[in-house]
FINU-462707 format. One record per atom (N, C-alpha, C): residue number from 1; residue in three letters; atom name; x, y, z. Coordinates in Angstrom, 3 decimals. Layout:
BEGIN
   k   r  a        u        v        w
 NUM ALA CA        X        Y        Z
...
END
This chain:
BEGIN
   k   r  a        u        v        w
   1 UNK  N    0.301   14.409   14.017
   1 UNK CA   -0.688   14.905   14.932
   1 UNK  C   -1.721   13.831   15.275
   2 UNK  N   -2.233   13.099   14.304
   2 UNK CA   -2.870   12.441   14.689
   2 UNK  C   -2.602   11.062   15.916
   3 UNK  N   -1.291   10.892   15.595
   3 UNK CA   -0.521    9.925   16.475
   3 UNK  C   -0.690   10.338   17.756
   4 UNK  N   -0.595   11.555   18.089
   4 UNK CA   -1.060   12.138   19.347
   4 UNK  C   -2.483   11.995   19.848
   5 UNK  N   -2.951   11.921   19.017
   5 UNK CA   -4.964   11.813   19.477
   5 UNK  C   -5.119   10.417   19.545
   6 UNK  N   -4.394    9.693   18.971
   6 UNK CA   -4.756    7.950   18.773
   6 UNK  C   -4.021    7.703   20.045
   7 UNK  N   -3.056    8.237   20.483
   7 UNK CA   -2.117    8.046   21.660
   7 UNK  C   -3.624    7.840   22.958
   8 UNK  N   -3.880    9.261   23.038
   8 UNK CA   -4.912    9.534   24.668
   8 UNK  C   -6.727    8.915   24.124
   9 UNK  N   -6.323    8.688   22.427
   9 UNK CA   -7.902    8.032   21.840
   9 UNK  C   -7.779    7.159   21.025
  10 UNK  N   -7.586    6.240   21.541
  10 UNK CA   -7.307    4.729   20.298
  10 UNK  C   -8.236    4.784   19.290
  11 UNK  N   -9.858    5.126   19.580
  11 UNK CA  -10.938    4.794   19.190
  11 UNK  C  -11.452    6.044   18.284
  12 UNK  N  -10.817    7.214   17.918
  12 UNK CA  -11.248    8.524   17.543
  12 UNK  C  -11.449    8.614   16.252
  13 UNK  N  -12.814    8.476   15.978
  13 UNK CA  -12.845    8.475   14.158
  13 UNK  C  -12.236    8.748   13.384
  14 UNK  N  -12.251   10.570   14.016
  14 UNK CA  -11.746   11.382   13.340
  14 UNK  C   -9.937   11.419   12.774
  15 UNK  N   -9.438   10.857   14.113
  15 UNK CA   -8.371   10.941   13.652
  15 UNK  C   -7.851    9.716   12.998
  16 UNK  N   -8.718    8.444   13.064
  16 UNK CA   -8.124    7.049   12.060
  16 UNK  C   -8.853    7.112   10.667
  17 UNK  N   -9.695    8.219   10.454
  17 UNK CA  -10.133    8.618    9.189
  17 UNK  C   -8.841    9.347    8.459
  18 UNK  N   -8.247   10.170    9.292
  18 UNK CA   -7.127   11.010    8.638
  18 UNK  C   -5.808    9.964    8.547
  19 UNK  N   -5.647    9.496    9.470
  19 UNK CA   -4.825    8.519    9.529
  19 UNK  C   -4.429    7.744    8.584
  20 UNK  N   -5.962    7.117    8.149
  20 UNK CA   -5.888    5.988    6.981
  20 UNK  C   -5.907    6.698    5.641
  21 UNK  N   -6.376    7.549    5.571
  21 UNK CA   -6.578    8.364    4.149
  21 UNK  C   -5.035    8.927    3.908
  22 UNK  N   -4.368    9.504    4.926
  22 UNK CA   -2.503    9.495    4.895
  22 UNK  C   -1.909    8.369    4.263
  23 UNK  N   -2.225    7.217    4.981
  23 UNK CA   -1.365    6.041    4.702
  23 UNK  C   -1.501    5.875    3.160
  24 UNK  N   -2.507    5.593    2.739
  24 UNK CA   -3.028    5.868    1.245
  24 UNK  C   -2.758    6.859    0.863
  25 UNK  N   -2.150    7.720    1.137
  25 UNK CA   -1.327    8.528    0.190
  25 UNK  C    0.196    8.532   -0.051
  26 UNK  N    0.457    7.654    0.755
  26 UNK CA    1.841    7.425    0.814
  26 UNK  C    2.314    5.967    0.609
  27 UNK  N    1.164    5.466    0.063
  27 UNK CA    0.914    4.107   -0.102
  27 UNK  C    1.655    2.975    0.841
  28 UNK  N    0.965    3.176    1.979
  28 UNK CA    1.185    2.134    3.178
  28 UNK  C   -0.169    1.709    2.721
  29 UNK  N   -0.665    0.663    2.502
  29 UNK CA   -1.217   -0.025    2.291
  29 UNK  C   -2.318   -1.235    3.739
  30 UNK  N   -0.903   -1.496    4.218
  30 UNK CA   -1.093   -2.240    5.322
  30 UNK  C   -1.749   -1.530    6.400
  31 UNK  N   -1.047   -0.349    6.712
  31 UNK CA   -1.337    0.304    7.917
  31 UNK  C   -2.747    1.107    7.722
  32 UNK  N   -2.942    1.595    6.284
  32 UNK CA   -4.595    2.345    6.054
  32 UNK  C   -5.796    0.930    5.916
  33 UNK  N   -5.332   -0.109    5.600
  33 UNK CA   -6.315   -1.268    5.812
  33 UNK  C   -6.654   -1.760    7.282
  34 UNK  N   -5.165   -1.186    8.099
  34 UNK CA   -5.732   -1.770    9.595
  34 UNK  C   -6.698   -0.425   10.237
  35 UNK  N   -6.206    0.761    9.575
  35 UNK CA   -7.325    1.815   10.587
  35 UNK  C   -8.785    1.599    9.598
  36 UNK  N   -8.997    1.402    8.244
  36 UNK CA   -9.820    1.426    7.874
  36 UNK  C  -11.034    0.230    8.513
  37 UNK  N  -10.272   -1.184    9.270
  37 UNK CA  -10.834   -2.107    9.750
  37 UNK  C  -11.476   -1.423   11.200
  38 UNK  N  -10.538   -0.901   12.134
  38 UNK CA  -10.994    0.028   13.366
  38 UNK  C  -12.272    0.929   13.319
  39 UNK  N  -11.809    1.494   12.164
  39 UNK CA  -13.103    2.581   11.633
  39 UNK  C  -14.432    1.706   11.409
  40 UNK  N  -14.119    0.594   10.656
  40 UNK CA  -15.604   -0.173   10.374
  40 UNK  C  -16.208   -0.613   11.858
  41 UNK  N  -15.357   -1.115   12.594
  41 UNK CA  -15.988   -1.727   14.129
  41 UNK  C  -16.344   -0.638   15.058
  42 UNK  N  -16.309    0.867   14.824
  42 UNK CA  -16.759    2.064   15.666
  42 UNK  C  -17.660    3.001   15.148
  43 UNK  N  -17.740    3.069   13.736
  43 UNK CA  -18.468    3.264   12.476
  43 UNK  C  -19.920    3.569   13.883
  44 UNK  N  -20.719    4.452   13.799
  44 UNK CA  -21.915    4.320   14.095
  44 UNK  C  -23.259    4.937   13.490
  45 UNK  N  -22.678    6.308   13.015
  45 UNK CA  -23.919    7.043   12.204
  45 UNK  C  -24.020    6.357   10.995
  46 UNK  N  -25.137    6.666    9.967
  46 UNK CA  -24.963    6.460    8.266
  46 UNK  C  -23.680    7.533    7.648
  47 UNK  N  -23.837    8.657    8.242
  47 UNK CA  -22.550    9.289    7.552
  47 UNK  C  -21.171    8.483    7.836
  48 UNK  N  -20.626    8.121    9.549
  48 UNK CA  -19.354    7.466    9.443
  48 UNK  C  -19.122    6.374    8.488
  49 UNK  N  -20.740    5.399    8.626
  49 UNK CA  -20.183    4.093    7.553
  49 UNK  C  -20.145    4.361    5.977
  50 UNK  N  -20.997    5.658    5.484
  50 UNK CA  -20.233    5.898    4.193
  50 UNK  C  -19.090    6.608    3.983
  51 UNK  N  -18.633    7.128    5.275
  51 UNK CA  -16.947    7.821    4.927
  51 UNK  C  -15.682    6.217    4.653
  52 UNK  N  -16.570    5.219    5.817
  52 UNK CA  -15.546    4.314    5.644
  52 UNK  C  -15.530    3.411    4.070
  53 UNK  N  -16.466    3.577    3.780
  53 UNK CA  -16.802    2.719    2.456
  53 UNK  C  -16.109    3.143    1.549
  54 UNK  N  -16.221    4.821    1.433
  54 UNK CA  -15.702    5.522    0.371
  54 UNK  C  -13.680    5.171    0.705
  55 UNK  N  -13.687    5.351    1.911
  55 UNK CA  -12.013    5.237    2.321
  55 UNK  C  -11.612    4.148    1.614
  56 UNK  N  -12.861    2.525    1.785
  56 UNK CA  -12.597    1.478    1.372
  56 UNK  C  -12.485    1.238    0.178
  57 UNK  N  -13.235    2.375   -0.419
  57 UNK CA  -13.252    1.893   -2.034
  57 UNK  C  -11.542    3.074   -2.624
  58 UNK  N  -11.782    3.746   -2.498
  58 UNK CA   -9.501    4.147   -2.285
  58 UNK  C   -9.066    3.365   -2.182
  59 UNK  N   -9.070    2.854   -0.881
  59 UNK CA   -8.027    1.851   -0.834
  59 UNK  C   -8.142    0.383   -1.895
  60 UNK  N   -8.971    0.114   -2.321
  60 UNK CA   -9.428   -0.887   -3.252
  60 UNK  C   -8.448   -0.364   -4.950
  61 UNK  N   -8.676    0.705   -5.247
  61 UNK CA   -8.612    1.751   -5.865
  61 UNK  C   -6.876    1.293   -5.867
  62 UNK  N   -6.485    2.072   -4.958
  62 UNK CA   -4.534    2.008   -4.776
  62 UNK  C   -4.111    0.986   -4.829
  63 UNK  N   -4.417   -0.099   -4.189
  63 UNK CA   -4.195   -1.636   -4.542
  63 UNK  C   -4.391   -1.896   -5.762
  64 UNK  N   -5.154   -1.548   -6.488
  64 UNK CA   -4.922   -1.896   -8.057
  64 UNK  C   -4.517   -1.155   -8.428
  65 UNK  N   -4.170    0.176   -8.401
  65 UNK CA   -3.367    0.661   -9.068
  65 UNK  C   -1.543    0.115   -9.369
  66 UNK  N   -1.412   -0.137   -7.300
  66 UNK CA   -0.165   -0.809   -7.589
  66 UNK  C   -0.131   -2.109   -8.080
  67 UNK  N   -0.921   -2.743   -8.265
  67 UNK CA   -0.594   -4.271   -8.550
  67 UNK  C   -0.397   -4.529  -10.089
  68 UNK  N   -1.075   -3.253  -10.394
  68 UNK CA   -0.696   -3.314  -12.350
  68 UNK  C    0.473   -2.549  -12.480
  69 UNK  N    0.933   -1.331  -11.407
  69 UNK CA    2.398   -1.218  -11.702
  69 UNK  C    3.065   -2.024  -11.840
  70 UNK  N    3.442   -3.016  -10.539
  70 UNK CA    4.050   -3.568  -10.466
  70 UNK  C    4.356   -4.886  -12.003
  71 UNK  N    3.018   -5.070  -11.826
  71 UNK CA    2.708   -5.838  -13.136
  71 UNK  C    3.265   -5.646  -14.375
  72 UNK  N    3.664   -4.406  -14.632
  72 UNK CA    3.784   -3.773  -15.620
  72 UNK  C    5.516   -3.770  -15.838
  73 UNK  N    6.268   -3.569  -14.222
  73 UNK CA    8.000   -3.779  -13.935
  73 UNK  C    8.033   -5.144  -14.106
  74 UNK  N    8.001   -5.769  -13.708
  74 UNK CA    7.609   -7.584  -13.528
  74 UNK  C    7.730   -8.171  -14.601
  75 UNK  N    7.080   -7.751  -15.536
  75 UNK CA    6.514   -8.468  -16.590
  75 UNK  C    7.587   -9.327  -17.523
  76 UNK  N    8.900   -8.372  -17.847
  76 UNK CA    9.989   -9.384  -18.257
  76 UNK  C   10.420   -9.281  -17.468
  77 UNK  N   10.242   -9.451  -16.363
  77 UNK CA   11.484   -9.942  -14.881
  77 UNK  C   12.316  -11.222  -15.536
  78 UNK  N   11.574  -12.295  -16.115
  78 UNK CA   12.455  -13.629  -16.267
  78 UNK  C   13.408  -13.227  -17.608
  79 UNK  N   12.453  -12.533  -18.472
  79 UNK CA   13.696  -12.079  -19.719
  79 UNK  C   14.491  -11.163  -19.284
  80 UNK  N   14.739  -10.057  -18.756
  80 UNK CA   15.366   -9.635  -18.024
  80 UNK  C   16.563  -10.128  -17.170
  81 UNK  N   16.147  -11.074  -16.385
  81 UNK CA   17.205  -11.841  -15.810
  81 UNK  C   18.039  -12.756  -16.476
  82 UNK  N   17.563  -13.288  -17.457
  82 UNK CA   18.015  -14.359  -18.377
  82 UNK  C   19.223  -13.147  -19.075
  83 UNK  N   19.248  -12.037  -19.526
  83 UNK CA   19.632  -11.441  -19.945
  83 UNK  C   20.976  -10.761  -19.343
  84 UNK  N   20.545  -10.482  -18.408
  84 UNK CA   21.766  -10.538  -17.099
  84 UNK  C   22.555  -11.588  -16.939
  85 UNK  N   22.048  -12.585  -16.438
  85 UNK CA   22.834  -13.775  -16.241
  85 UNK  C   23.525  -14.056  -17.684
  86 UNK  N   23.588  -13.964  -18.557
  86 UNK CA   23.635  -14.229  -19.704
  86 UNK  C   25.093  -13.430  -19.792
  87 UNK  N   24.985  -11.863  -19.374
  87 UNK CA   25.691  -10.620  -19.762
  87 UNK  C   26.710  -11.211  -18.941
  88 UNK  N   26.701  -11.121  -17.573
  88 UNK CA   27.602  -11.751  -16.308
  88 UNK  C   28.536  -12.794  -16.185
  89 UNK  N   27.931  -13.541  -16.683
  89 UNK CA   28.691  -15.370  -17.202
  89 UNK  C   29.942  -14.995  -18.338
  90 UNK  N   28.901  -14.411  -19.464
  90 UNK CA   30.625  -14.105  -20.412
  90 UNK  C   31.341  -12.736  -20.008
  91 UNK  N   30.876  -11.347  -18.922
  91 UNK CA   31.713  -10.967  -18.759
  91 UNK  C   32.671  -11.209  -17.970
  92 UNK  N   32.367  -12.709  -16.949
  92 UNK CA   33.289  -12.913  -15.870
  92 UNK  C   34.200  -14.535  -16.477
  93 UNK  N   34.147  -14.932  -17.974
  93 UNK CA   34.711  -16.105  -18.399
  93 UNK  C   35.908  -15.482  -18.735
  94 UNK  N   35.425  -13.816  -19.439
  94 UNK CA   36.521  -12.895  -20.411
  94 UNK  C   37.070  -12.499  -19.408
  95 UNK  N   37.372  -12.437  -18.227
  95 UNK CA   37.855  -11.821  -17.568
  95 UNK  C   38.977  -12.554  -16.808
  96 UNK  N   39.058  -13.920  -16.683
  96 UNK CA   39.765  -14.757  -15.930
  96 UNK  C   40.267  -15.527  -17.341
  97 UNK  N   40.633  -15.706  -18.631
  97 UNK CA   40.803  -16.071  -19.630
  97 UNK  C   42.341  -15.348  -20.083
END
């Protein structure tokens, strides 16, 4: 729905407030940082610029959340792989032997 209001209102608070607070929930990342940037440059009352702050500090928020996930899968990525490669090599020596 909102795609429809951004369609005939590029500029509509309301709907790149909902917009971006979506994306962040579905962790698009990219796309709630670009409406959250729109929102800051149209921002005009004290209430809009603390809705955007608060949006900003979420999104601050989800970004670390994922970056220590990830952190957390990652972490023996190289032992992991070593481990594989390792598994792969003698199951494909035993195999042509």
């Amino acid at each position: 729905m909102t795609d429809q209001v951004l369609i005939l209102d590029p500029m509509n608070f309301k709907a790149l407030y909902r917009r971006a607070y979506a994306q962040l929930e579905i962790a698009n990342a990219l796309d709630a940082k670009d409406c959250i940037s729109k929102l800051r440059s149209i921002a005009k009352t004290g209430e809009d610029k603390k809705l955007v702050s608060e949006l900003n500090v979420a999104y601050e928020r989800k970004t670390t959340e994922e970056r220590t996930f990830a952190k957390k899968i990652f972490e023996n990525s190289e032992c992991t792989c070593l481990i594989f490669r390792t598994f792969y090599h003698k199951t494909r020596k035993s195999r042509f032997r």
